[in-house]
N, C-alpha and C positions, 0 to 999 in steps of 0.2 A: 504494500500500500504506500501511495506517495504522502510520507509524515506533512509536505505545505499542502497540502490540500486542506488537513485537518487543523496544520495551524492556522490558515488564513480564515477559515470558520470561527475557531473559536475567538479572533483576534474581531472578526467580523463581530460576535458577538459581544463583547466589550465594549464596543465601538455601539452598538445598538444600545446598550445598556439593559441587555436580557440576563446580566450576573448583579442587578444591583434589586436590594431591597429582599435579596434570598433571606430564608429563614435562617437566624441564628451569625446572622452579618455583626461583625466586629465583635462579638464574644468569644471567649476560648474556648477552644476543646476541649470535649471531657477528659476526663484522665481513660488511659488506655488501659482497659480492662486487664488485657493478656500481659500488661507490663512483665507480671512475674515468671513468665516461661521464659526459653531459651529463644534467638533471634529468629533462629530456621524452623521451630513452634508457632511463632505467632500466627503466621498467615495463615498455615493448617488450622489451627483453632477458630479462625475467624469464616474459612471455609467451613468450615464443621458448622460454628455456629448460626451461621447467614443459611445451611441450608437445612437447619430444624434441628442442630445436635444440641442442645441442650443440656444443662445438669440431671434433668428428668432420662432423658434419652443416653447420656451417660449411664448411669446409675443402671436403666437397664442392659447397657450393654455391658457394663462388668457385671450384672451376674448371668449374662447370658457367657461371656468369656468363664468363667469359674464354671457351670454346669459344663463348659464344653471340658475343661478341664476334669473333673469330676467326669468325665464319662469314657475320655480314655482310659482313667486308670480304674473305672468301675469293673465288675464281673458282670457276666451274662447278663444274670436275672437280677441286677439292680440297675442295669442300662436303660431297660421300658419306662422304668418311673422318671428318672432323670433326663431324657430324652423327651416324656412329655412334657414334663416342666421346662426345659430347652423352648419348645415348639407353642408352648403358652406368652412364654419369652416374646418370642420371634413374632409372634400374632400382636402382642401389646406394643411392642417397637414399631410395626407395621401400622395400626391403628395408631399411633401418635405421630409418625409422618403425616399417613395420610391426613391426618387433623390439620398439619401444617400445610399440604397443600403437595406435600413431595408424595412421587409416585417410586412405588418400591420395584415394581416388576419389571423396571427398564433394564436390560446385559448389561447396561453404559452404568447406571447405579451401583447396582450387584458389583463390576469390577472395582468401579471407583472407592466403594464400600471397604471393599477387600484389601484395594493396596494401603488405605489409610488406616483400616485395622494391622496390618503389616507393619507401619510406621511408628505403633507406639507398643506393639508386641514384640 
């Protein structure tokens, strides 16, 4: 993409004065939430949370990470229970996206999911 195309836009819009009178003009910034993770954390965290992760949605996902746990090192016949509890899991995670408006069943989701769970496992 040619970047003056895009500068000469936005400079066009200055020039109109389509950036004056935005909400929250001449105030500071709030303090940055993710201040206390690591630099190569933050983004991640704020992808997480712009796309419905949440503390709620955290929370279920470590104890969906812990039954996953719990289920390799389970036997046989304590797998079924654990497994369902897993899949109860996975239904309530699912119904609190979709609350938010994210759709679970996308490949592009599911991977995306995967490699960000990857990131902090």
């Amino acid at each position: 993409m040619n970047w003056q195309i895009v500068e000469n836009l936005i400079k066009k819009a200055q020039d109109d004065g389509e950036f004056d009178n935005l909400p929250g003009a001449g105030k500071p910034l709030a303090p940055d939430e993710f201040a206390h993770y690591p630099k190569d954390i933050r983004m991640v965290m704020r992808i997480l949370k712009n796309s419905g992760h949440d503390a709620e949605a955290q929370f279920i996902k470590e104890e969906m990470n812990e039954l996953q746990s719990q289920i390799k090192r389970a036997l046989k016949d304590e797998k079924t229970d654990l497994e369902k509890q897993y899949n109860k899991k996975l239904v309530q995670m699912n119904q609190l996206l979709s609350k938010k408006g994210i759709q679970t069943n996308s490949s592009v989701f599911k991977q995306y999911h995967s490699q960000i769970s990857n990131k902090f496992n």
